[in-house]
N, C-alpha and C positions, 0 to 999 in steps of 0.2 A: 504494500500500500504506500499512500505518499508520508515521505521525511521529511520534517525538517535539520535536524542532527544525528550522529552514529548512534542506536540506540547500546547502552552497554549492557543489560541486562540479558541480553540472550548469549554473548558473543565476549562480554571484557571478563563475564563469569562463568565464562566455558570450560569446557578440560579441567575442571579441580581434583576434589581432592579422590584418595579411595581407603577405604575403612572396612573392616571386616562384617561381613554378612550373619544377619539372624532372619528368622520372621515374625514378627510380631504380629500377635493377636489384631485382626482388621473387623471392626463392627458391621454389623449388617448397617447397609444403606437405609437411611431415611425412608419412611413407607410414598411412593412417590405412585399415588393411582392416576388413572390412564382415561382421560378423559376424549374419544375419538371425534375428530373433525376431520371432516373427506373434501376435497377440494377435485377441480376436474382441470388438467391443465393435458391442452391440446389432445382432447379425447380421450385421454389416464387418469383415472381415476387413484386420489392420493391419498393415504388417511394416516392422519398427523394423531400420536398418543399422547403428546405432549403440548398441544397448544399454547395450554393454560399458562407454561414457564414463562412462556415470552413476555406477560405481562407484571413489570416492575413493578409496578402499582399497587399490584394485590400483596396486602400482608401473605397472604399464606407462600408466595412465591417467596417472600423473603425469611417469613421461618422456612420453608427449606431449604434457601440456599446457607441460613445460618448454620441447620442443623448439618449439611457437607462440608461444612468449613469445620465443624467442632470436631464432625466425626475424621476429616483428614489430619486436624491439630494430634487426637486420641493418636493418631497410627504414627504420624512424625516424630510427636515428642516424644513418645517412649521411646524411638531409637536412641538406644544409648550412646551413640558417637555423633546423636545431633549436634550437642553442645560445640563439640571437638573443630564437630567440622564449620560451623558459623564463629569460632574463635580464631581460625585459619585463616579461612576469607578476609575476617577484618584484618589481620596481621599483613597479607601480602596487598591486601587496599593501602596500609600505610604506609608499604613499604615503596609504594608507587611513585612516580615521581610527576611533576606538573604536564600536561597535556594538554597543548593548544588547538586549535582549530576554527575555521570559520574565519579566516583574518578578511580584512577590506584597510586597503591604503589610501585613505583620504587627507588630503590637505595637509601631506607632510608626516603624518603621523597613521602607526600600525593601530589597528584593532585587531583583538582578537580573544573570542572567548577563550577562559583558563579554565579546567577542569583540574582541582588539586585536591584527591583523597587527602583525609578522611573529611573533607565539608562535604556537606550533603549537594549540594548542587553548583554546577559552572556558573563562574561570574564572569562579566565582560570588560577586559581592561584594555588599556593604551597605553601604549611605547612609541620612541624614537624612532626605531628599528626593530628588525630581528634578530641584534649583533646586541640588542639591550635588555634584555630580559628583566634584570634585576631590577632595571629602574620603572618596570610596568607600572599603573597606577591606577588602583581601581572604580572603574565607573560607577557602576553597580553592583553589590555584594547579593545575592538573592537570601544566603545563608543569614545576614543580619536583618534584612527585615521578615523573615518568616522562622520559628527558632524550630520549627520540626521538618522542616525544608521543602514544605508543599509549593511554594513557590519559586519557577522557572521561565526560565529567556526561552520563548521561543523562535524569536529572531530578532534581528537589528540591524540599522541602519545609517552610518555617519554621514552626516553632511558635506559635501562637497567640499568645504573647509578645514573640514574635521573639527569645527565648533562646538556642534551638539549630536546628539544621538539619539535617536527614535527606537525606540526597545518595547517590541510586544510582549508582557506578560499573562503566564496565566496560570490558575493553583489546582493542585492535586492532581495534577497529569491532563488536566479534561481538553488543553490546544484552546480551550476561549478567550480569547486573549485583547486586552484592549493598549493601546499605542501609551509610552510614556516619553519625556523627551527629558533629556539632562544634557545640562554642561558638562563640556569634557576638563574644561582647565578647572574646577570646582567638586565638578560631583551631582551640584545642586539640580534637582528636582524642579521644571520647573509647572505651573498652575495645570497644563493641556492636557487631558486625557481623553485620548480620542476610541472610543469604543467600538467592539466585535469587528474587529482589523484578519482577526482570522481565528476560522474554526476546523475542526478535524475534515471538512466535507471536501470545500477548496482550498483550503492552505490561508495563504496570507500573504503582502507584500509590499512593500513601499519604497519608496524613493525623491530624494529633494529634487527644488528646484534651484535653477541658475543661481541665486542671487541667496540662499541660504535662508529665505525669511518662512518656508513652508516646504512640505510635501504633499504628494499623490501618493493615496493609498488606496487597499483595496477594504471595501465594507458592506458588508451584511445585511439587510434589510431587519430595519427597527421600526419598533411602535408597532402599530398596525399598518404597515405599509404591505405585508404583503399577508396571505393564509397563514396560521398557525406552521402550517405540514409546509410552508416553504421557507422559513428562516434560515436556515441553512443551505439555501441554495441562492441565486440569481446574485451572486456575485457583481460589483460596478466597480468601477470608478471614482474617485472623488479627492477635491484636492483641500488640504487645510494646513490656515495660516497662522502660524507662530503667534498666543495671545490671544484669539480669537474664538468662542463660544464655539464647539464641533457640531453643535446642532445648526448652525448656519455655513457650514462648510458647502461647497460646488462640487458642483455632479460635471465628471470629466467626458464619461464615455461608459458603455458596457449596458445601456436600455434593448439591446439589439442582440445581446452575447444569449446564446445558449441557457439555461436552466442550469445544467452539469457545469457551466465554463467554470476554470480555475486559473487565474490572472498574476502574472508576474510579470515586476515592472524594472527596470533599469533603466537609468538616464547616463547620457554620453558623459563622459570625463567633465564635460567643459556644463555640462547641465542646460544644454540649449535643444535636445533632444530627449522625447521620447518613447521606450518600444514598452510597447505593453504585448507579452504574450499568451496569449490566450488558447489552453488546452481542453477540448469538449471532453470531459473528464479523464480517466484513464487509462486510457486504451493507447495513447499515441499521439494523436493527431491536433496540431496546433494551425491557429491562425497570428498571424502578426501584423498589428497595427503601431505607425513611427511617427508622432506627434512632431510637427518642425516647430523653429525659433517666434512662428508666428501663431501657434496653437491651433494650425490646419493639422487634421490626421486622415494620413494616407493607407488603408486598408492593404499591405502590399502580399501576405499570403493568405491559401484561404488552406481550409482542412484538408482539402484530396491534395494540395500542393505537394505535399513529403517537406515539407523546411521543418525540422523540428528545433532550432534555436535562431536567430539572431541577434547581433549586437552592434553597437557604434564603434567604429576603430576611432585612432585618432586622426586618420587623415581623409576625413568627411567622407567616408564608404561604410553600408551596413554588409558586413559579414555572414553568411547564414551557411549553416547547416543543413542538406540536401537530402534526401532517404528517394529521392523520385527517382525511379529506375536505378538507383545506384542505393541499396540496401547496408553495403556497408561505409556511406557519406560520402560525401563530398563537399570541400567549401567551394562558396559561391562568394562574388566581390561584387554590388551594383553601388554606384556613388549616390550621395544621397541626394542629390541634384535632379538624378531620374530614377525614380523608385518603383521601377518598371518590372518585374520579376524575371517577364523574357526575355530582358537586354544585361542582365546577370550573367556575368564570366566565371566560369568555374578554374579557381587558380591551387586547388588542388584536388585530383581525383582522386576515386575510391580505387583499393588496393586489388589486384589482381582476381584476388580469390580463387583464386588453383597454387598448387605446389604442395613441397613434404613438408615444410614449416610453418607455424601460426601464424608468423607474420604475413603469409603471401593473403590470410584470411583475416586479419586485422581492419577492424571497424572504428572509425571516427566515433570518439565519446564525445569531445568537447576541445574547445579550440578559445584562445584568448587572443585577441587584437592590442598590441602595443607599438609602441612606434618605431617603426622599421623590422617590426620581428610580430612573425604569426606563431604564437605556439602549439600545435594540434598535439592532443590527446588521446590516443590508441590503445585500443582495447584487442588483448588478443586471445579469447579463450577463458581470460580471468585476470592474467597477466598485462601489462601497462608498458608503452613507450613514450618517448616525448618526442616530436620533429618540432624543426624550427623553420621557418620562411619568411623569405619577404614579402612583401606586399601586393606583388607578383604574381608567387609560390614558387619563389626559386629559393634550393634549399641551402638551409644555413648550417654553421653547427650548434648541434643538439645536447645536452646534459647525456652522459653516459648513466644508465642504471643497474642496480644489480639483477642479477637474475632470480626470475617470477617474484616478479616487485608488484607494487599498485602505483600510479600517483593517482592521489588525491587532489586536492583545490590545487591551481597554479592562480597568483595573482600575482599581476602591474606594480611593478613600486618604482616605475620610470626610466625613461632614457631606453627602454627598451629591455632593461632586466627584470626579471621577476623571480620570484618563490617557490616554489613546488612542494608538496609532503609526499612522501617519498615512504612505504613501509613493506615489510616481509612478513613470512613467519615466524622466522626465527632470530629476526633483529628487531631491536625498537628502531620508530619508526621517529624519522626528523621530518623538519624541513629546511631545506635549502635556497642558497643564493646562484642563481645564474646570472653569471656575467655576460651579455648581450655580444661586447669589445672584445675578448681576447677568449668568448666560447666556453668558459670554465664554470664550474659548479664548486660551492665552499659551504660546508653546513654549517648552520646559523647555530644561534642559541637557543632554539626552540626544538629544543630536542630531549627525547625523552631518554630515561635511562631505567634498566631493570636489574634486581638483587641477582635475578638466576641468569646461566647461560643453557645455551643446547646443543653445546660443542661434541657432545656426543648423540647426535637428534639428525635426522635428515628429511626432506622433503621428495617424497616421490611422486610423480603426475603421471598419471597413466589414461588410459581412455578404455573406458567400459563399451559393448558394445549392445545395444538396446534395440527392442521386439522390432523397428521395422529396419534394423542396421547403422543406425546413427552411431557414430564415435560419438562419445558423451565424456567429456573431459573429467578426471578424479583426483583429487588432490588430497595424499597423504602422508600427516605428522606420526614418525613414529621415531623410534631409538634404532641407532644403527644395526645393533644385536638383537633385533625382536626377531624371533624365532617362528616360521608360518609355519604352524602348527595346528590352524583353528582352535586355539583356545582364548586368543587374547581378546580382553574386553574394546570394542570398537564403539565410537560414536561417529554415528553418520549424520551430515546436518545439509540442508538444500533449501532452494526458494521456489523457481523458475516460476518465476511473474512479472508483470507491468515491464518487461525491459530492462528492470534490474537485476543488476552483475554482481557473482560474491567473487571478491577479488582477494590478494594477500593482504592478509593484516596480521599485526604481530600476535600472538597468542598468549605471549603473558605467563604472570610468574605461576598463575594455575594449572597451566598445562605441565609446566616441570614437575609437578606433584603428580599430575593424571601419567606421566611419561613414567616417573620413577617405580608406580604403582604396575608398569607392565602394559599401559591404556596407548591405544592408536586412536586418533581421530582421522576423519574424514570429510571432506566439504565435494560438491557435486557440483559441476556446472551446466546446469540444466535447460534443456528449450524452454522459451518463458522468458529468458534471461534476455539477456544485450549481450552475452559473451560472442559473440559474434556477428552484431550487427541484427537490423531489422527482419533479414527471414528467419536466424532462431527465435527470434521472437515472437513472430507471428506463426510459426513451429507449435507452440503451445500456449498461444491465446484463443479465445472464443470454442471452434467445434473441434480446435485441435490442442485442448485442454489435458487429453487423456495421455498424450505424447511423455506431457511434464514426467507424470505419474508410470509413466513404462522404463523414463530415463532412470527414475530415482530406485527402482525396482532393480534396474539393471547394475547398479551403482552397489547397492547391496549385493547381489549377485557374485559382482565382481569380487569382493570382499570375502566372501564364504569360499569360493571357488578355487580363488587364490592363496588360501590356507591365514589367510590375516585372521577369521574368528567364524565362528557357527552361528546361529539362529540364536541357541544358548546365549550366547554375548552377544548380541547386537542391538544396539539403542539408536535409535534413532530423536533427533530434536528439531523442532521448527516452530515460527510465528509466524501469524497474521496469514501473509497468502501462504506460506511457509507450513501453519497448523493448519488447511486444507489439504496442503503436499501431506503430512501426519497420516489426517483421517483419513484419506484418499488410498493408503498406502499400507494401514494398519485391517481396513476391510477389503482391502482387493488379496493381501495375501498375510494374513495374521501369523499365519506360521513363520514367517522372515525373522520376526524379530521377538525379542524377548521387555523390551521395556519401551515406552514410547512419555517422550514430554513435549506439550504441545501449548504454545500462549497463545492467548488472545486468537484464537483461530479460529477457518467458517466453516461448518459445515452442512448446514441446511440448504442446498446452494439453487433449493426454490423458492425461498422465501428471503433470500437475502438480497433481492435490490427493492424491497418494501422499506428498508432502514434507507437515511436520509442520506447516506454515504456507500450503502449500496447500490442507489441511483448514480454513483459516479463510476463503477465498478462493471455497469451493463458494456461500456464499449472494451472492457478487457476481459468478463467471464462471458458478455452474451444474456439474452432476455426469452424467459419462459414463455414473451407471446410469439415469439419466433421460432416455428416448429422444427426446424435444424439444430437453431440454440438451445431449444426446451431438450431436444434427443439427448445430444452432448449433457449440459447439465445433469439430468434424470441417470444418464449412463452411470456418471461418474458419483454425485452428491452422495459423500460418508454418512451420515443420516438415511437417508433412505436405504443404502447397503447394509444396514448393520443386522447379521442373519441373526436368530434364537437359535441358543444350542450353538453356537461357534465360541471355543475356546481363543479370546484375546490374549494380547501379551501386556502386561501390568501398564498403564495408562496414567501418567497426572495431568489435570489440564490444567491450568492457570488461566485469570481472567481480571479484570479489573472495574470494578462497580463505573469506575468514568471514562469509562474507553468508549468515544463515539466513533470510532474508525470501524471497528466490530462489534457488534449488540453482544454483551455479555449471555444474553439469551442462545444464542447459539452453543458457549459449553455447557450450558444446565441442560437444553435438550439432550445435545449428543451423551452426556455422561448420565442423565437417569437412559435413556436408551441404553446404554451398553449395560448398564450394571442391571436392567434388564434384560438382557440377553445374552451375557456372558458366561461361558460355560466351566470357565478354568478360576482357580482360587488366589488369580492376579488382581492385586487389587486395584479398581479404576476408581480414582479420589479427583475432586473439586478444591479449587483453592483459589476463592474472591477475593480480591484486595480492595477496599474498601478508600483507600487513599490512594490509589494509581488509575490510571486508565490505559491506552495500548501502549505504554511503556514511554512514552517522551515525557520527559519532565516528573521522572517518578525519583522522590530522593533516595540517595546511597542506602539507609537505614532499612530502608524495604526492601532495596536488592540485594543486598545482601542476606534477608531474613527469606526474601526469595532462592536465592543462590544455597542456604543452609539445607532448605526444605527442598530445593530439586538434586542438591546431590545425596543427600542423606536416605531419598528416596530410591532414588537410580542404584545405588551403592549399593544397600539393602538388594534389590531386583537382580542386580549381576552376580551375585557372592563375589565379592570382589574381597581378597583380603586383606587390610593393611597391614602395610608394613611402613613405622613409624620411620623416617629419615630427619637428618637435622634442619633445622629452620635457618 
């Protein structure tokens, strides 16, 4: 689904600890009767035992989701190495060091939020440079004005000047976020609070103008301006000025946009420009409209175009990003003088896509316009390159990177050089300076640093091959001496959705501990994804959903086959479209695996674009009144699969009372469903967070009590035995 930031909770708490196995006494399930409602979609007839859950409203849906939380508390807390293992966690949280990310270089001076265990949430500070760390100084503490850490940044935006900063907040994870603005040389807070700037459905976004006295944001329909059932939808436009009541702010643009659209704005360097880009929800497909110096706007893509980004360079040309006929990109250069789409020069093409190496199938992720140097951003499989160009597309030189790296953000800090973040798996991950002049990269001070190494740890990538022949790329962390013998404990983790790529990131001091314990991970790069541009993508979106789920299949396969580990050992984790990959995966072949943890995840997948943010989700899963789409869905939707009398493999779901991204309604179905119909004496457990929602802006103190409770569980399910090593 859509981000704004790395969520850490699935991924910075991965790979931990391992503790020796018991079973503990597991209560019977809450009595959860079965209330049938039949619906009829595209002539099938459907009957839902569960309606009732869906409704938050009703006390009785909330005693029972109370009484699955007590009863999941009952099974956790008596594991006796719970304690151990949530003492751990904290211990190598502390041992962490500061994590930057999200920089923007305005008016001389770095932004960038600082993520520094053990505070409960990222604050956003300012420096010099990336050469000055120490002297950062911070904006906004989130941790000092909230003392249990409910409140978080979920985005921000400096002024052109780098004066002040526009910073949406919003509490207990829920993304509702209203606009605050402070000085940078101060700190000071000042009067304008501009409201429901963004919510989980379209995101959110803003940007100054010229002259530093106001921004264009994006905002949500208040009051009664539009039906109850549409407040989070119809997204605009709207500009507002420094001092000035937000209830009399202008209406910029966006009376015309789509219901689903989701609007992101940027304005040129110089702020005399602006591109608002607008995505008919999540499936792909963008339009872009470029505000000139005179507040005309020019409409210059539309949705069937394929431009899925542009930007302002600084030598008066809009940039764009191409997927039309050229699925793995191409940029485009039109001046902005004539913002013609079919008088666009394409000044670098898309990569060959034949040959024995990734790179000949390397996909344009993203591309930054600086002066005299194009940076493009290459995606190959998972793995990340950087090229450099001129303004042309004749090539320059490039930052050398290590092998099967990621970059992440590249940003402008002038004259042509820029930053890059730069990470592996087995290194912590910096960022760096590129020198535009003499071609050279130099890592800055924004670099992270870890207690453990994994000098005895290697990375292996391999390619699985899946039901209709796909090479499906596998990437696995193990110790050089792990012995294929199918016995070692393995965790498989996958996405393939919306285009997004899992790429290398460092795995952290938790993995040395899952490593030491004998434990292989595994990450899958799946159709669904971007790891290769727009056709894997569209590989396993809409009727070609089920692709994902034969990839992830085959991924495990691979794994058993090749002596890494058995059914016995094999775990599988995922979130959001990630816990659909789960259920999808756990009722297509229950025998594969032995334990399954799945957040925030869909699995009703006919009843899920009825939620306000499932309606953004129809142009990436497909819509039930479309009798191709409804096939697809029906084929696949976990919930519907879930047979009686089929022995599962022990299940935790995780959910969060404020997650508008996925109706927490969906794990109370799916989990009184299974523990209805499960045949085996694995336990399938619920666990509501009541202070989180899909994981963005959830404080450290939860994820971690989260991180206690998902390995403590897992642990338990693998017999996995510890074996204590020093700290």
């Amino acid at each position: 689904m859509k981000s704004t930031r790395p969520l850490p909770t699935c991924f910075a708490l991965c790979l931990t600890l391992a503790v020796f196995a018991q079973n503990p006494a597991v209560h019977r399930p809450p009595d959860t009767p079965k209330h049938p409602v039949t619906d009829e979609y595209q002539g099938v007839k459907i009957t839902d035992d569960y309606r009732w859950l869906e409704n938050w409203d009703d006390p009785v849906v909330k005693q029972w989701s109370a009484a699955e939380n007590a009863r999941t508390r009952d099974y956790l807390d008596q594991l006796p190495w719970r304690t151990a293992v949530k003492e751990r966690l904290q211990q190598l949280v502390a041992t962490s060091s500061a994590a930057y990310y999200d920089l923007q270089f305005r008016g001389g001076t770095l932004f960038a939020m600082k993520y520094q265990p053990p505070q409960q949430q990222p604050m956003l500070v300012a420096m010099p440079s990336a050469d000055d760390a120490t002297s950062a100084k911070v904006i906004i503490d989130p941790n000092a004005r909230s003392g249990k850490g409910s409140l978080s940044v979920e985005f921000y935006t400096a002024s052109l000047d780098g004066k002040y900063v526009a910073v949406a907040l919003s509490e207990g994870g829920s993304e509702d976020c209203s606009a605050h603005i402070f000085e940078v040389a101060t700190g000071k807070e000042l009067s304008d609070v501009v409201p429901r700037v963004n919510f989980a459905t379209a995101g959110g976004s803003l940007d100054w103008n010229a002259d530093n006295t106001g921004f264009y944001y994006t905002r949500y329909p208040q009051g009664n301006e539009r039906p109850q059932e549409d407040a989070n939808f119809y997204q605009q436009v709207y500009y507002h000025n420094l001092g000035t009541d937000p209830k009399q702010d202008a209406y910029i643009i966006g009376r015309d946009f789509p219901r689903i659209a989701e609007i992101q704005l940027h304005t040129s360097d110089d702020g005399h420009w602006l591109v608002a880009a607008v995505a008919n929800g999540d499936g792909g497909q963008f339009a872009h409209y470029v505000m000139d110096p005179s507040s005309h706007w020019t409409q210059v893509t539309h949705f069937d175009d394929g431009i899925v980004s542009a930007k302002v360079g600084p030598d008066d040309a809009l940039y764009l990003l191409s997927r039309k006929d050229a699925p793995r990109g191409q940029i485009l250069r039109l001046p902005l003088t004539h913002l013609d789409l079919s008088q666009a020069k394409v000044i670098v093409p898309q990569s060959r896509g034949s040959g024995s190496d990734e790179s000949a199938r390397a996909s344009i992720e993203n591309f930054v316009p600086t002066p005299g140097h194009l940076y493009v951003i290459d995606i190959m499989g998972g793995p990340s390159r950087v090229r450099v160009f001129d303004d042309q597309g004749h090539s320059l030189a490039a930052p050398p990177l290590p092998p099967l790296s990621a970059v992440g953000q590249v940003v402008s800090v002038g004259g042509g050089d820029a930053l890059f973040y730069t990470s592996t798996y087995l290194d912590p991950p910096a960022w760096y300076r590129f020198d535009a002049a003499n071609g050279k990269s130099v890592r800055t001070a924004l670099y992270e640093t870890s207690p453990v190494k994994f000098d005895d740890a290697e990375v292996v990538r391999d390619l699985a091959i899946s039901k209709d022949g796909t090479r499906v790329p596998l990437n696995i962390i193990r110790r050089k001496s792990t012995k294929l013998d199918g016995t070692n404990p393995v965790m498989l983790d996958g996405y393939g959705g919306y285009g997004i790529s899992l790429k290398p990131f460092f795995v952290g001091s938790q993995a040395r501990v899952w490593l030491d314990q004998g434990g292989v991970s595994a990450s899958a790069n799946l159709r669904g994804g971007g790891e290769y541009g727009e056709e894997w993508h569209k590989a396993g979106n809409l009727t070609h959903k089920q692709n994902v789920f034969d990839d992830f299949i085959a991924c495990a396969q691979y794994l058993v086959e090749h002596k890494y580990t058995s059914p016995a050992h094999l775990a599988i984790i995922g979130g959001s479209n990630g816990g659909l990959l789960m259920g999808a995966a756990f009722t297509q072949r229950p025998d594969l695996f032995r334990a399954v943890v799945s957040f925030v995840g869909i699995y009703d997948m006919l009843r899920v674009e009825l939620d306000p943010n499932g309606a953004f989700n129809v142009t990436e899963f497909g819509t039930v009144k479309d009798p191709d789409q409804f096939k697809a869905l029906y084929d696949y939707s976990p919930y519907i699969h879930v047979k009686d009398g089929t022995a599962y493999p022990a299940i935790l779901f995780l959910t969060g009372e404020n997650d508008h991204r996925v109706n927490p309604m969906q794990s109370r179905k799916m989990t009184a469903r299974l523990q209805a119909a499960n045949s085996s004496n694995r336990p399938i457990l619920l666990r509501t967070t009541a202070s989180a929602g899909h994981g963005i802006g959830t404080a450290l103190d939860e994820e971690i009590e989260q991180g206690a409770d998902f390995y403590s569980y897992l642990f338990d399910q693998l017999g996995i035995k510890y074996a204590p090593v020093a700290k």
